[in-house]
Steps between C-alpha positions, in 0.01 A plus 500: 500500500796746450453571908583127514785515278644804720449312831684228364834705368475622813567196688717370212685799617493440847586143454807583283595772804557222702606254314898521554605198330454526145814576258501869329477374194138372577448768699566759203289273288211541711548800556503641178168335411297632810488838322366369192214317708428852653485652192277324365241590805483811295390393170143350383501115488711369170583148533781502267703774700537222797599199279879555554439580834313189600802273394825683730280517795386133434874390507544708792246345684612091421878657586408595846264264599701269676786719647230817584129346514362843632662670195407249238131521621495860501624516137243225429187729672649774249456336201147397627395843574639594149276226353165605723590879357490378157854473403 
């Protein structure tokens, strides 16, 4: 499942790449919580390490959903893949 949860930061990444449109302040937001995702491709499974997690990128997701639809939805398979990992 964590091979998953790569492939999907991976095109969160790639999304976010070309995705021009988005303010910095979202921007930095997301950005500063895609290398607490990776790290946790690291640890053993621990539910309550994701719990704050789950929430930004949740808010993320609702926030771009109808201005960037391909970036929503990649945040969205994220937090799936976190969930099918065990987080």
């Amino acid at each position: 499942m964590k091979t998953e949860l790569q492939l999907q930061l991976d095109a969160l990444h790639g999304t976010l790449r070309r995705t021009q449109s988005i303010d910095e302040a979202t921007r930095d937001q997301l950005m500063g919580l895609l290398p607490e995702v990776t790290r946790l491709l690291g640890q053993s499974t621990a539910a309550s390490d994701v719990h704050p997690l789950i929430a930004p990128l949740e808010t993320l997701a609702v926030r771009f959903e109808a201005d960037h639809p391909a970036l929503g939805n990649a945040l969205r398979q994220v937090i799936d893949a976190l969930g099918k990992a065990g987080f």
